[in-house]
MILUMTI-67022 format. One line per field, with one value per residue (C-alpha): x, y, z; residue in three letters. Coordinates in nm, 3 decimals, m for minus. Layout:
N
u X,...;
v Y,...;
w Z,...;
res ALA,...;
REM end
This chain:
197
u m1.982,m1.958,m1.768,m1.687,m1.539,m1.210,m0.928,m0.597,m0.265,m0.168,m0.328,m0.031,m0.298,m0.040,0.157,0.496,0.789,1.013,1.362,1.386,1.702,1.830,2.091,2.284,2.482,2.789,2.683,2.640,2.349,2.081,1.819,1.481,1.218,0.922,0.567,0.366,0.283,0.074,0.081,m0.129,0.010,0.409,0.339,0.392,0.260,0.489,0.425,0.734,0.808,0.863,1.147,1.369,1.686,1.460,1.240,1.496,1.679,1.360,1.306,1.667,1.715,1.428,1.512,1.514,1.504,1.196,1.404,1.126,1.246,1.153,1.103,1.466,1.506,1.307,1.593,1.789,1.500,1.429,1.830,1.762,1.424,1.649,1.896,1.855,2.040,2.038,2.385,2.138,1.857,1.500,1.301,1.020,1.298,1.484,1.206,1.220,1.600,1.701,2.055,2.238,2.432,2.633,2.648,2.326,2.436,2.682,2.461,2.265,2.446,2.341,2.529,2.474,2.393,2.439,2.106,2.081,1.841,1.886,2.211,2.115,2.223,2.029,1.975,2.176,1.966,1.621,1.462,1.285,1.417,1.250,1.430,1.190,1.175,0.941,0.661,0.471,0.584,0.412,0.325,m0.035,m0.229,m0.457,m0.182,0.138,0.516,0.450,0.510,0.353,0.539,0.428,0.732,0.702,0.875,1.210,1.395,1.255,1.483,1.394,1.546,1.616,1.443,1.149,1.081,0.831,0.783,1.059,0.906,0.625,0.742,0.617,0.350,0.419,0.784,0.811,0.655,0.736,0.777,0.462,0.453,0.120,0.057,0.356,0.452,0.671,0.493,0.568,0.274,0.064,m0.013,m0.185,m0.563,m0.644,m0.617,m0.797,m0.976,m0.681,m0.430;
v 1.828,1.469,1.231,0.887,0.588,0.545,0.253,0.478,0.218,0.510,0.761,1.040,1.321,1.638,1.536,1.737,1.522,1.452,1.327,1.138,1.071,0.795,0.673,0.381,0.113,0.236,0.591,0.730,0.879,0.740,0.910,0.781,0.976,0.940,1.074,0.991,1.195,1.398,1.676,1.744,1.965,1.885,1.516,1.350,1.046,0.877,0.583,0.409,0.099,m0.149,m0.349,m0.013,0.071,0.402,0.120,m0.109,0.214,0.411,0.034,0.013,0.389,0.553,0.866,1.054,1.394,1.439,1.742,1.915,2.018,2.285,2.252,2.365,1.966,1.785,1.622,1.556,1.385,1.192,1.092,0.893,0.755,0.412,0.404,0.194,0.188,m0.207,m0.395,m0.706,m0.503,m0.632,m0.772,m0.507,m0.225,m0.459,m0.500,m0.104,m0.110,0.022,m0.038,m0.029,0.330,0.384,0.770,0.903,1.238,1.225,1.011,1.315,1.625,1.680,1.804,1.706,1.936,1.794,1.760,1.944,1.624,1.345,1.173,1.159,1.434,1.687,1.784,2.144,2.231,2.178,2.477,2.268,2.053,1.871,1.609,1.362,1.071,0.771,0.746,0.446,0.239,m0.071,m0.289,m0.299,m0.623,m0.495,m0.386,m0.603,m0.382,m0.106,0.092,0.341,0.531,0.819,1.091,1.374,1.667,1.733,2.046,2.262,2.455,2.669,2.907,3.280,3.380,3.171,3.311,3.558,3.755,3.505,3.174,3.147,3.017,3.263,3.099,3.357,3.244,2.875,2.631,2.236,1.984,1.831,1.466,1.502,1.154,1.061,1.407,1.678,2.043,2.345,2.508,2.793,3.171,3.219,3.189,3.276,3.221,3.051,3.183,3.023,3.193;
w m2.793,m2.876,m2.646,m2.808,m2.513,m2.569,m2.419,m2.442,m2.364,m2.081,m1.924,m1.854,m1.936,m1.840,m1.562,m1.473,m1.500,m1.218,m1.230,m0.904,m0.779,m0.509,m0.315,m0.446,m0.239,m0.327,m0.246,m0.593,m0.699,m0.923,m1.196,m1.267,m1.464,m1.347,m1.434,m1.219,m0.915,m0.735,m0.427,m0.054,0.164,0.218,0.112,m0.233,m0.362,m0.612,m0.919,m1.052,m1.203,m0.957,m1.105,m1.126,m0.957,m0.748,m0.614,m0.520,m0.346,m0.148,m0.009,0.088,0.222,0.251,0.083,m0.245,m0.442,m0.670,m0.911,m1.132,m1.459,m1.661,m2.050,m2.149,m2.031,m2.210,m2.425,m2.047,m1.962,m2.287,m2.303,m1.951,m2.151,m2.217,m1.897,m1.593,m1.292,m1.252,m1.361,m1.511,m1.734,m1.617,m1.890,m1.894,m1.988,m2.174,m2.422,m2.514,m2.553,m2.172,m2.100,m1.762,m1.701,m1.393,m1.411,m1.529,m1.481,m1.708,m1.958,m1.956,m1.906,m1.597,m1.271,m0.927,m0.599,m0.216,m0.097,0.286,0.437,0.282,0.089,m0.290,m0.474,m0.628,m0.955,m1.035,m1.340,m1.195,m1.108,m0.764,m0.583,m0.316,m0.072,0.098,0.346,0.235,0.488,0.362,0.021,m0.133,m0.446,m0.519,m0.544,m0.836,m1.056,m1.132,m1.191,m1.027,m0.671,m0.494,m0.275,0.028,0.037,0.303,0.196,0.436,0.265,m0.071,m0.341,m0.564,m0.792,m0.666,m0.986,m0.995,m0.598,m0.483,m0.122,0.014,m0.014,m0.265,m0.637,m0.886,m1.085,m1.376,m1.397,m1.341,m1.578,m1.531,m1.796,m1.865,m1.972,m2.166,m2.356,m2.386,m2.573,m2.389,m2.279,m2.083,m1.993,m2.184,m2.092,m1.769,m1.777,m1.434,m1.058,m0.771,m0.505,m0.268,m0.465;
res UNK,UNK,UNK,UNK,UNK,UNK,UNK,UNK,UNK,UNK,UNK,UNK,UNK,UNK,UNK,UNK,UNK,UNK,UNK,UNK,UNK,UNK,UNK,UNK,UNK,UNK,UNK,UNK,UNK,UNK,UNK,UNK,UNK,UNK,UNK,UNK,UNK,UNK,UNK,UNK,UNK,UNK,UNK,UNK,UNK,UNK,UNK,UNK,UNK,UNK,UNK,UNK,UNK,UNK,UNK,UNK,UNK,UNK,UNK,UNK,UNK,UNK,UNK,UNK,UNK,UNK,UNK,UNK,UNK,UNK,UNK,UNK,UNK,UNK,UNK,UNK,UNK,UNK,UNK,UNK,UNK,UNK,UNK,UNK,UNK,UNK,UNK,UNK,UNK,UNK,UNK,UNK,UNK,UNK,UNK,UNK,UNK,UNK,UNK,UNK,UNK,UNK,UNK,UNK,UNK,UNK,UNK,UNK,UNK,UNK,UNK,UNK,UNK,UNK,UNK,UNK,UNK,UNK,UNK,UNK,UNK,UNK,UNK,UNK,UNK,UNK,UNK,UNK,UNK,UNK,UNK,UNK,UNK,UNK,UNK,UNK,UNK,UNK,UNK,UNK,UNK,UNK,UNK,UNK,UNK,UNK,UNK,UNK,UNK,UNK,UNK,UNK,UNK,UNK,UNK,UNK,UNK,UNK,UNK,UNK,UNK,UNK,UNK,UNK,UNK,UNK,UNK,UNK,UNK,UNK,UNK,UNK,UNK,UNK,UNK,UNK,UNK,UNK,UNK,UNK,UNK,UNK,UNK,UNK,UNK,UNK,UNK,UNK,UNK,UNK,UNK,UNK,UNK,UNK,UNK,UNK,UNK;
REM end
């Protein structure tokens, strides 16, 4: 194989999307895509944009849903592409067309779930939800706009059909949405299994 060096604008190589959802100030619920996160144990490290409306709210309450989608919601996901959450449109979404949106859920067809642990709503349609309390949340030095964010997991969902031996999700029948250079996936036929599996 030949490898040739590369400068790609992003680097979103396959990364399941999640539609993470916070408490407003007025006690409605907000919806931020987001692709940018990663797993250990029952803890979750999140990216977002750190001029957002999900910023602004994990700072203020501490608390959110990360809903993963499946591919049946791609074009959910893609509708809230060019919604934000903030009444005056920062200029970083403004220059991609964003525009405010009060209810996101209905922007997108979506419905919303009581959470059990924290006071955003869930996302019905998602296939996983999981509610989480911020443990740690700042704005790196070395990169200007964005967040990083520490969520421990407090409660799980999942689908009944997606569930195996009570509360394992069944790799065979769940696939997230993949965010895959800025192009939408589900994932492909199994290939195999780990020795942990």
């Amino acid at each position: 194989m030949v490898h040739k060096t590369i400068n790609p604008k992003i680097l979103y190589y396959g990364n399941p999307v999640i539609l993470l959802t916070t408490m407003n100030e007025d006690g409605s619920t907000n919806i931020s895509p987001i692709s940018s996160s990663w797993a250990l144990d029952h803890f979750l490290v999140i990216g977002l944009g750190a001029e957002g409306k999900a910023y602004e709210n994990l700072k203020q309450r501490g608390e959110c849903v990360l809903n993963i989608p499946g591919p049946d919601l791609w074009e959910q996901v893609e509708s809230l592409a060019v919604c934000t959450g903030k009444e005056i449109v920062p200029p970083g979404k403004a220059a991609y067309g964003c525009v405010y949106v009060k209810d996101k859920f209905q922007a997108a067809g979506l419905t919303g779930k009581k959470s059990s642990a924290v006071s955003a709503d869930a996302i019905a349609e998602c296939p996983i939800q999981i509610e989480g309390k911020v443990r740690h949340i700042r704005e790196p030095d070395y990169m200007e706009g964005i967040a990083i964010a520490e969520v421990e997991a407090a409660a799980i969902h999942a689908q009944e059909d997606i569930i195996k031996e009570g509360h394992h999700i069944d790799p065979g029948k769940w696939s997230p949405l993949i965010y895959n250079f800025r192009h939408y996936f589900g994932l492909g036929k199994e290939l195999g299994k780990t020795a942990r599996a």
